[in-house]
N, C-alpha and C positions, 0 to 999 in steps of 0.2 A: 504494500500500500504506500501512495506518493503522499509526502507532507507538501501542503502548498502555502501552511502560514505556522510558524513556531511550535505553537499548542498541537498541533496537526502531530506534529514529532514528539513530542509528551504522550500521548494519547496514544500512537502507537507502541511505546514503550512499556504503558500501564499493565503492569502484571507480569514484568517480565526486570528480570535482575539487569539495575545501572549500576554505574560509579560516577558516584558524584564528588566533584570537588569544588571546595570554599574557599576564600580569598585570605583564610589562616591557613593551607598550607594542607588539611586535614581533609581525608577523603575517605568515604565511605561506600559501601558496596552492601546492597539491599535491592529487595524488588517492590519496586515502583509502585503503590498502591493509591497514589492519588495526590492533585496539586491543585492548585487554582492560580488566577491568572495575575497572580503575582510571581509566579511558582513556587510558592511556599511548596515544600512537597513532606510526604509523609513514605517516608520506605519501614517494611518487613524485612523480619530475620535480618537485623542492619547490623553489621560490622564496622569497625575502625581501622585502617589500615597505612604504615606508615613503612615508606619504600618498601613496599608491594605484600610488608607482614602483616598478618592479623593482629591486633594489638590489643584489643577491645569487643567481644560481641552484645550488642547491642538490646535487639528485640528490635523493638518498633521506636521508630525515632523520627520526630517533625522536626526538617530544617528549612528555616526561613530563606524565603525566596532571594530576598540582598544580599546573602552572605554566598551564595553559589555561582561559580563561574562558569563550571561544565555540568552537563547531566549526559553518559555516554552510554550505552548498553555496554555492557561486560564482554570480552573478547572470549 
C-alpha cells in the first residue's frame, strides 16, 4: 500500500514493530499500536535500546510526538 501524505505511513505501520528514535539520542523498538496527529505515538512490548543493545524492556510506552525524529519499521 502507497502513503501519499505522512499519516498514510503511520497507519500502514500500525501493528507492526518500528524503531523509533528521539532527539535525546534514545530509541526504542515496539509495535506500533496507535498515534495521532501530533504523532504522539503509543508502542507495545517497547524496549530501550542503546547501540543496537537491549537495555531496558518496557511494556507499553507513550512517547510524545516533539521528542521523535524517526519512526522506521524494524529491518
Amino acid at each position: 500500500m502507497e502513503a501519499s501524505r505522512p499519516l498514510d505511513a503511520l497507519n500502514n505501520a500500525r501493528n507492526k514493530r518500528v524503531i523509533v528514535e528521539l532527539k535525546n539520542n534514545k530509541q526504542y523498538v515496539g509495535v506500533l499500536r496507535a498515534f495521532d496527529i501530533h504523532v504522539n505515538a503509543v508502542l507495545e512490548s517497547a524496549e530501550e535500546r542503546v547501540g543496537g543493545e537491549v537495555v531496558r524492556k518496557l511494556g507499553v510506552v507513550f512517547l510524545r510526538g516533539d521528542t521523535i525524529i524517526l519512526i522506521s519499521p524494524e529491518a
